[in-house]
N, C-alpha and C positions, 0 to 999 in steps of 0.2 A: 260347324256352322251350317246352317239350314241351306240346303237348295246352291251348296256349292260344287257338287258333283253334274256337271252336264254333257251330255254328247260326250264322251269319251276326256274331258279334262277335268282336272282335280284344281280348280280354280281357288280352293281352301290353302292347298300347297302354293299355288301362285301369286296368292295375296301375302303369303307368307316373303317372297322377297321383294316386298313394295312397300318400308318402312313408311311413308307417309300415309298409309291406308291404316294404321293404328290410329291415327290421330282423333281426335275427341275436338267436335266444333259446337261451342253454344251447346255441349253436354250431350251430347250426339253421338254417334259412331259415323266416322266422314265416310260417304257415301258419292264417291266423287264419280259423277257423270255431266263430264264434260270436255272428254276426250276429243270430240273433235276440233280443239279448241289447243287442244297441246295432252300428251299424253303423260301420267308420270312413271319414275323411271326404279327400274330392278337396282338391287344392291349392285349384280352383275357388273353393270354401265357403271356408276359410283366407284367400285375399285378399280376397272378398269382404267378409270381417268386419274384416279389417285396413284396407282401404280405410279403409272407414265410421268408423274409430276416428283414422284418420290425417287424412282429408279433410271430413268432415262432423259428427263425436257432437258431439248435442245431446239436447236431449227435445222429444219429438213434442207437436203439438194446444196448446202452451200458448206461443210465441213468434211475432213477425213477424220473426225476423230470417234469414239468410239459409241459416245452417247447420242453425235448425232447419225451416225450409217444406226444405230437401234431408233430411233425417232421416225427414221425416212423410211427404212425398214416399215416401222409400224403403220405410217401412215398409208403407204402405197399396200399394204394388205388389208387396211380398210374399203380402199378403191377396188381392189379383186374381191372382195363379200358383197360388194354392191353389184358389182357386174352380175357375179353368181346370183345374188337373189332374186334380180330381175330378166335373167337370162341373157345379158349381156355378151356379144363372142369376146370381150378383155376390158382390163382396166383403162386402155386409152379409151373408151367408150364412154367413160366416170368421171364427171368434175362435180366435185366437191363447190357447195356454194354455199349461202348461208340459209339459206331456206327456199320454198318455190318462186317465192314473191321474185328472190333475186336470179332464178334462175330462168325464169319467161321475161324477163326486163331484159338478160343477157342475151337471150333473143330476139325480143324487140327490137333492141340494135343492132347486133351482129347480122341478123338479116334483114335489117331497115334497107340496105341499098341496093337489093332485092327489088323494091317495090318503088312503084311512080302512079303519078296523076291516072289514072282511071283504072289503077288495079283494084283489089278487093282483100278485105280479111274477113273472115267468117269465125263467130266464135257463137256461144248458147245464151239464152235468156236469163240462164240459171247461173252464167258465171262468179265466182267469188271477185272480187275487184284483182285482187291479182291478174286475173288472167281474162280482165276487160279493161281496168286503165292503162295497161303497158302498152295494149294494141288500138286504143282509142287514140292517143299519141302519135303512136309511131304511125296510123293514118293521117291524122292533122301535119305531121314533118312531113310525109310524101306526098301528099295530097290526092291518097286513096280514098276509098271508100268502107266503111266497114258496117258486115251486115250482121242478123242475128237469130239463129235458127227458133222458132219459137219452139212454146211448150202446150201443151194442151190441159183440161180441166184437171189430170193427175197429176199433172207433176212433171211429166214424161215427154221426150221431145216427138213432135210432130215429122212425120216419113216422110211425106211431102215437102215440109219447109227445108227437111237436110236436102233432098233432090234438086226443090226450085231455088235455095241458098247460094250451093258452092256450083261455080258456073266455072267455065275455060279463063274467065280475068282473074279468078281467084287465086292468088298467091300462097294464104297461108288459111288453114283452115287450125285451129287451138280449141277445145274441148274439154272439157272436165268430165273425168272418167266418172266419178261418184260426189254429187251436190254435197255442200256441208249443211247447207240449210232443206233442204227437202229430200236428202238422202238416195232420190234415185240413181240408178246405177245404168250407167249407159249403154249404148251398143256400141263401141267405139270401133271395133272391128270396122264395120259395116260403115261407118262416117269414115272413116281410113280408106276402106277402098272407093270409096266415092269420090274422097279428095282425090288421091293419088288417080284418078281414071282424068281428072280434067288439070292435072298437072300440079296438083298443090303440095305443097311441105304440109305435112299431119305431126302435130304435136298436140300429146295427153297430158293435162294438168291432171297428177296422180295423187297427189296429197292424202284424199281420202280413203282413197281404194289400197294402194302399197300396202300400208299400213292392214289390212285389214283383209289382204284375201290373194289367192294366188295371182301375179303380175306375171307374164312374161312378154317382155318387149318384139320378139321376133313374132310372136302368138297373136298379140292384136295389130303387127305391122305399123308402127309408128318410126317416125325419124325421131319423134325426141320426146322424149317424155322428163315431168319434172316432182318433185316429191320433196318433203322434207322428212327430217332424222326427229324433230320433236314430238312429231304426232304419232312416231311409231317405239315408243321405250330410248329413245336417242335423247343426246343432249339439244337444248334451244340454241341456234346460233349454225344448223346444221343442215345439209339442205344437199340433195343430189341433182345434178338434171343429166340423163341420157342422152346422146347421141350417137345415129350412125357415123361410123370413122368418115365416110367418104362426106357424108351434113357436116361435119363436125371441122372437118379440114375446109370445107369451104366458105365457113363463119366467121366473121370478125371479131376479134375480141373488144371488148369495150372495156376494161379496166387495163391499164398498160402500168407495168415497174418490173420490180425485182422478179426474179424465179420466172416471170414467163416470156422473157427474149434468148434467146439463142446467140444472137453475136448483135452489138451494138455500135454505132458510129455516131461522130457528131452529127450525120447528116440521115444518115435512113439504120435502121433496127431490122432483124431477123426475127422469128415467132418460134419458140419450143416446140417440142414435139405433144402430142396429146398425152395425159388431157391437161400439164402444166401451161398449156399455150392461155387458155381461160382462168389461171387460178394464180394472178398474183400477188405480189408482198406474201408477207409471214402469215400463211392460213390458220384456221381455229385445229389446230395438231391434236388436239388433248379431246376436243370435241367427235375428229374426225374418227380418232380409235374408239371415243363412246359407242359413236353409228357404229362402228363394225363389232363392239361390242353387243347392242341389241341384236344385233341382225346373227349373231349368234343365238342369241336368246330364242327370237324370235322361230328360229329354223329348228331350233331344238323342241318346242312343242309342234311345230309344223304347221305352214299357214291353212292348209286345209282344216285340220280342228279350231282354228279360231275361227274360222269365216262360219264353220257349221254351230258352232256354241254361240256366233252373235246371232246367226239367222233365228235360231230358237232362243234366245234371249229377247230379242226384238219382237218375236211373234206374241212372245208369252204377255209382251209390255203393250203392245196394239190391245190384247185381249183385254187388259185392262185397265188401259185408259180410255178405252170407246165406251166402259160402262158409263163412266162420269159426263154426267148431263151439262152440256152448254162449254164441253169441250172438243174443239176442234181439230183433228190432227190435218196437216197438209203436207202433198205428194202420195207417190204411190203406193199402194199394199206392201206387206211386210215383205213377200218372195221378190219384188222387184227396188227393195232399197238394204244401202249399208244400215247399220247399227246407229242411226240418226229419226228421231223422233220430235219433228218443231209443231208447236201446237200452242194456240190461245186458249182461255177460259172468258167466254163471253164476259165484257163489264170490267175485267182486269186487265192491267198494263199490266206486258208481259217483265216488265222491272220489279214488279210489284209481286208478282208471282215468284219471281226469282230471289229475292228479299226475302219471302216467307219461308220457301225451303232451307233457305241458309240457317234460318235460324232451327231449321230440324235434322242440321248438320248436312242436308244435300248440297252438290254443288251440281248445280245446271248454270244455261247461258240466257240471258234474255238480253235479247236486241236486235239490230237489221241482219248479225252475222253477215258482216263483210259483206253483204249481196242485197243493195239498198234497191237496185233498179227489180231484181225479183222480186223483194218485198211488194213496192210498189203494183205490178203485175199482181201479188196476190189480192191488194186490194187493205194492207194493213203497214203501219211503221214497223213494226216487227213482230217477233215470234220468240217464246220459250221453247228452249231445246235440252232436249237429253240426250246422248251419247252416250254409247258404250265401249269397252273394251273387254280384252280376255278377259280380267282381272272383275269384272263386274258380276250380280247375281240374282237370283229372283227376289230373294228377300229384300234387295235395292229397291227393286221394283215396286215391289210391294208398299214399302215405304213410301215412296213417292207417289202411288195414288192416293195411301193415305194422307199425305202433306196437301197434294191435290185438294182431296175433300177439307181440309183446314180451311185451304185457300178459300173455297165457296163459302164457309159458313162464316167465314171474318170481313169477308166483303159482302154477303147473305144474297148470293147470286145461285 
């Protein structure tokens, strides 16, 4: 196949164990770019889950028998492939949750009683709703404040507004490592030690960045970061959030039952040890060993080659969809964004644009992508987007400008 040999990976081979990438749409070859939307998944993760369902399901932490010490076994060495992949010091550092969404809401509350009447929460212009209506909330219950670091004509967040932002009232400062709708990719470092200079909890929404480039938690200095298992070759329904042992022990849980009390009374309960004390009733087991199945996967070609195969993939894709007249791409240059590309065609709904490639077997996103008050900011309802993965290639690309050009000539823009 053309133009599947990039930066050092053999993306031909890679497509080879991603049986839904065969598939044929509206007589097409599927060309699916719309990873950051949910990723899809290796054979690898598929028998990994099948195994566990053929050879071992059980429920974890509450048998001595043999299939469930092999189930509890499996899961809790999913919890140590997370640790490791984001450099975590152990798996009590690892709860497992269903996605990001759920893992900044266990946030939200868990450190809700943290904050009162004239504290602050700081989060970016550019956040996905995840990791703005959890803490828009959880300011209206305490009766904080919460502020909003702006962004400037790029994309890109403004130096000043992080400085003049996170103040000494500021409680929790929350971040989005890399936009899903404008792709820039932050300094998060740098917002980390600012918060932590005027006292704040620093937690990275990582969603898009994990997925897609080297993460290590002690390296950008965060107390928590959060991530889901879908957008990165994992099963849906899958979702990490990190924490420091000592953050982590001093958080409330917010879902209370089975698996995470330690000793129970009619009148007052005990909390597990980490990181069961956040994960209770009967977790997604089968999904959990998926995650640590990717994260195999993932290690195996090594996150550095993917990050360097999207950045030249992405570059190649800037190059040409800037030719196409009365299309607009927004956010920053190619060197300063993931593998995220949202852009209008002057005259076209971005649903409309999205409609047309489907029928030439692409699959991109058209709409506000979760981030209606950015939108806004930009000045439009929304934006079509294209997203890449390893598994993506120029000949996609290519594709899609030419679908591009369809677009213009069928609406004659």
């Amino acid at each position: 196949m053309i133009g599947t040999r990039m930066k050092g990976l053999d993306v031909g081979k890679i497509m080879a164990d991603f049986p839904i990438l065969n598939r044929v749409v509206n007589g097409k070859p599927l060309a699916y770019l719309d990873n950051s939307a949910t990723s899809q998944k290796p054979l690898q993760v598929m028998e990994a889950i099948s195994h566990y369902y053929a050879h071992s399901n059980s429920n974890i932490h509450r048998g001595v028998h043999q299939l469930s010490a092999e189930s509890t076994a499996a899961y809790e060495e999913a919890h140590s492939k997370a640790a490791a992949f984001i450099g975590a010091s152990s798996m009590e550092e690892i709860v497992f949750t269903k996605n990001t969404t759920e893992s900044i809401n266990l946030l939200a509350y868990g450190l809700g009683s943290r904050l009162g009447k004239g504290d602050e929460i700081v989060v970016t212009q550019m956040e996905h709703h995840s990791n703005l209506v959890p803490w828009q909330q959880a300011a209206k219950r305490a009766g904080a404040t919460l502020k909003f670091i702006e962004i400037d004509q790029k994309g890109e967040l403004k130096m000043e507004s992080i400085e003049g932002s996170i103040t000494k009232k500021t409680r929790v400062v929350s971040v989005v490592h890399a936009s899903n709708a404008l792709g820039t990719v932050n300094d998060i470092r740098m917002i980390g030690e600012v918060a932590h200079e005027n006292g704040s909890v620093f937690i990275v929404d990582g969603a898009q960045s994990v997925p897609h480039m080297p993460v290590d938690v002690k390296a950008i200095g965060c107390d928590f970061l959060a991530f889901s298992g879908h957008k990165m070759l994992g099963p849906t329904g899958t979702g990490v959030l990190f924490g420091r042992r000592d953050m982590l022990e001093e958080t409330e849980p917010f879902i209370f039952g089975g698996d995470m009390i330690r000793e129970v009374s009619f009148g007052e309960s005990r909390w597990n040890a980490l990181p069961w004390k956040f994960e209770a009733g009967t977790p997604n087991i089968s999904g959990g060993i998926g995650l640590g199945a990717a994260i195999d996967y993932l290690q195996g070609i090594g996150m550095e080659k993917i990050e360097e195969q999207e950045k030249s993939l992405t570059s190649y894709a800037f190059k040409q969809l800037e030719t196409i007249k009365g299309l607009k791409i927004y956010g920053p240059p190619p060197e300063k964004r993931i593998g995220v590309i949202s852009f209008n065609i002057s005259g076209v709904h971005a649903h409309d644009v999205a409609e047309i490639l489907n029928g030439e077997g692409i699959a991109i996103r058209g709409g506000h992508h979760c981030a209606m008050p950015l939108m806004h900011l930009l000045g439009v309802a929304g934006s079509a987007r294209a997203s890449f993965y390893l598994y993506n290639t120029r000949e996609e690309v290519d594709r899609l400008a030419a679908a591009l050009e369809k677009v213009k000539k069928i609406f004659s823009v």
